[in-house]
C-alpha positions as CSV (number, residue, x, y, z in Angstrom):
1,X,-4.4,-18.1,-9.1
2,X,-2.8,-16.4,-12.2
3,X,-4.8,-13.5,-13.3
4,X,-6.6,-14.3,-16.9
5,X,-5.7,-10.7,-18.2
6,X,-1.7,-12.0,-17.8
7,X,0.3,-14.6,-17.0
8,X,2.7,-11.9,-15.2
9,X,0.2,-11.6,-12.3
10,X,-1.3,-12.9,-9.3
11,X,-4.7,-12.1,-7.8
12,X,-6.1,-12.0,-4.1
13,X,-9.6,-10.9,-3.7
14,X,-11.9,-10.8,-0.4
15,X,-14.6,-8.9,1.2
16,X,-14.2,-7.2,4.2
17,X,-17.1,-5.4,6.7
18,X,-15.3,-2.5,7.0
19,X,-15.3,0.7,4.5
20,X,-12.3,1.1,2.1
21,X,-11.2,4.2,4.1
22,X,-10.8,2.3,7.2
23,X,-9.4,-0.7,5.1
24,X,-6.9,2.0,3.3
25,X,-5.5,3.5,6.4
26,X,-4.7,0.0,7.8
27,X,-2.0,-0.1,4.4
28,X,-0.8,3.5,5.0
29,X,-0.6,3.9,9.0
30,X,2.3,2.2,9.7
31,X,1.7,0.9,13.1
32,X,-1.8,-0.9,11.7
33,X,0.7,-2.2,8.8
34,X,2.4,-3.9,11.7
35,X,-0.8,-5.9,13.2
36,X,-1.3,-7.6,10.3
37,X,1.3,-7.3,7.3
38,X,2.9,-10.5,8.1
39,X,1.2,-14.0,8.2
40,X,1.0,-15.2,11.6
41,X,3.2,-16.5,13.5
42,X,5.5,-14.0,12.3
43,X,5.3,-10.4,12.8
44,X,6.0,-6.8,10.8
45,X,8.4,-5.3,13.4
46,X,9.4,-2.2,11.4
47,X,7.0,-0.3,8.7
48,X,8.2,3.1,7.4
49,X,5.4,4.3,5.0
50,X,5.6,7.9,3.2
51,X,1.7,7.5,1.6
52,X,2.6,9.5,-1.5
53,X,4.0,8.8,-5.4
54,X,7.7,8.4,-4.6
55,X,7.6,7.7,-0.6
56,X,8.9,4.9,1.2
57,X,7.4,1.7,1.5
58,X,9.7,-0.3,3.7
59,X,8.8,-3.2,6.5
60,X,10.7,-5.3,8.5
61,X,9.2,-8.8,9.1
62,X,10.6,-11.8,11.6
63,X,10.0,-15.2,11.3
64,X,11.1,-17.9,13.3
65,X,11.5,-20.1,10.5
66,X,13.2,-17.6,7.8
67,X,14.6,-15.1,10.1
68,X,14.0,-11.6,9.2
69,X,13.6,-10.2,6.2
70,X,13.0,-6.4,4.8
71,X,11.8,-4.7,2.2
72,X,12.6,-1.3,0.6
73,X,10.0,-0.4,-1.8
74,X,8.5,3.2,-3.2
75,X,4.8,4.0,-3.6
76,X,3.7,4.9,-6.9
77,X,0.1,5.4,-6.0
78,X,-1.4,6.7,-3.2
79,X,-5.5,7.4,-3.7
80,X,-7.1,7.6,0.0
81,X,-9.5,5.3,0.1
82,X,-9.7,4.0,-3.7
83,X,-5.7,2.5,-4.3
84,X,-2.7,2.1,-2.9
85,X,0.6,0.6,-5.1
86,X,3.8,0.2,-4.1
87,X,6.8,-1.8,-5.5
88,X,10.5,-3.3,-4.8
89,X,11.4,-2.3,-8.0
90,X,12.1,1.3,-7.0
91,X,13.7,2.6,-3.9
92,X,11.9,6.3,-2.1
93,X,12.0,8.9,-4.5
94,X,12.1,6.6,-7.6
95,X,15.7,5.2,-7.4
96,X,16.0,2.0,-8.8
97,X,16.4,-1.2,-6.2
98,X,19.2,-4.0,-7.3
99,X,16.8,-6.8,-6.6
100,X,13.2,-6.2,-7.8
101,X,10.5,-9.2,-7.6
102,X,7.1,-7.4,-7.9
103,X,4.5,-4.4,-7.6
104,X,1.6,-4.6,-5.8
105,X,-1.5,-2.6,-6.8
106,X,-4.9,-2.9,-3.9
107,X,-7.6,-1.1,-4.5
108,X,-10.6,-0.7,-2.0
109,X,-14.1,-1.1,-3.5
110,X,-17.0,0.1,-1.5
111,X,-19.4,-3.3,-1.7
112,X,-22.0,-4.9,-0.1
113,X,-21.7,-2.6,3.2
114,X,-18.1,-2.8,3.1
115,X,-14.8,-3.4,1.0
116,X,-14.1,-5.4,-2.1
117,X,-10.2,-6.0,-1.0
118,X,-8.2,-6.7,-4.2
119,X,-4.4,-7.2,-4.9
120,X,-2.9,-7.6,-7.7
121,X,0.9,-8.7,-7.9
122,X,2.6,-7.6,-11.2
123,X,5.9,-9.3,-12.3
124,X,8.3,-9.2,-14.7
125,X,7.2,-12.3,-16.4
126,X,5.2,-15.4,-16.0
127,X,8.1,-17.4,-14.3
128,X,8.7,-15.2,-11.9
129,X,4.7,-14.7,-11.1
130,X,4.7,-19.0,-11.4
131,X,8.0,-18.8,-8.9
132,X,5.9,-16.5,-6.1
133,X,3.0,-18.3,-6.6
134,X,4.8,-21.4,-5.6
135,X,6.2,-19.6,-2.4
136,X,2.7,-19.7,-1.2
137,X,1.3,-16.7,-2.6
138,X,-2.3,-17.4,-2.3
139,X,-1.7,-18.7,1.3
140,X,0.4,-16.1,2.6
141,X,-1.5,-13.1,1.4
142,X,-4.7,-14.7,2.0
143,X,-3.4,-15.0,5.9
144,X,-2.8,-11.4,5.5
145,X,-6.0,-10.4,4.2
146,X,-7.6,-12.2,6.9
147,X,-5.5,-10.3,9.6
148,X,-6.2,-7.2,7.4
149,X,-10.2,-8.1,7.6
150,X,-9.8,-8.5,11.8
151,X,-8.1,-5.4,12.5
152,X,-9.9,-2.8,10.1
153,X,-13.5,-4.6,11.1
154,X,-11.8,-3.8,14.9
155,X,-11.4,-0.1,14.1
């Protein structure tokens, strides 16, 4: 679904019965990253995450059908329990990456007894949100959200 506020982004949003604390640390502990960062059936086997403006934001997913792939990112915002963003545009400590596709920006909402989960992927431009929305974004993160929902509801 393309954001109405701009073309340039894609939105994912769910509830989750767990508080946004709980949902938070599950983004910035990097062995609860692992149990649910990748849509099943593959699986984070690396996650190296330095929860502060300018730290690392790296994983290392495997996929049976795609092999694996990583991801070197940098955090630009770390609010416990409120936001987290990272991107691929920026290496740790701010360096610039060669490849960049996308930011991600989730914040955690206290609602309803729980967590308004929302993500928001920010691109470049429209063709390259169109172009990750057609790589399954709304079916891939939604997996992960679900995942996300079953392991911070487990804690």
């Amino acid at each position: 679904m393309l954001d109405t506020k701009s073309d340039h982004d894609l939105v994912l949003v769910r509830q989750i019965a767990a508080s946004p604390e709980t949902v938070y640390r599950c983004w910035t502990e990097p062995e609860l990253l692992k149990q649910f960062f990748a849509p099943a059936p593959g699986e984070t086997v690396e996650a190296d995450i330095d929860a502060r403006p300018g730290g690392r934001f790296y994983t290392l997913m495997r996929f049976e059908e795609h092999g694996e792939i990583g991801g070197e990112g940098c955090v630009l915002v770390a609010e416990p329990g409120r936001r987290f963003a990272w991107t691929d545009c920026l290496g740790p400590d701010f360096r610039p990456n060669p490849n960049p596709f996308f930011s991600a920006e989730i914040t955690f909402t206290a609602k309803d007894g729980g967590c308004e989960y929302r993500v928001v992927a920010r691109h470049v431009d429209a063709a390259t949100a169109q172009r990750h929305e057609e790589m399954g974004f709304q079916s891939g993160w939604g997996t992960v959200a679900d995942q996300l929902a079953r392991l911070a509801e487990s804690l």
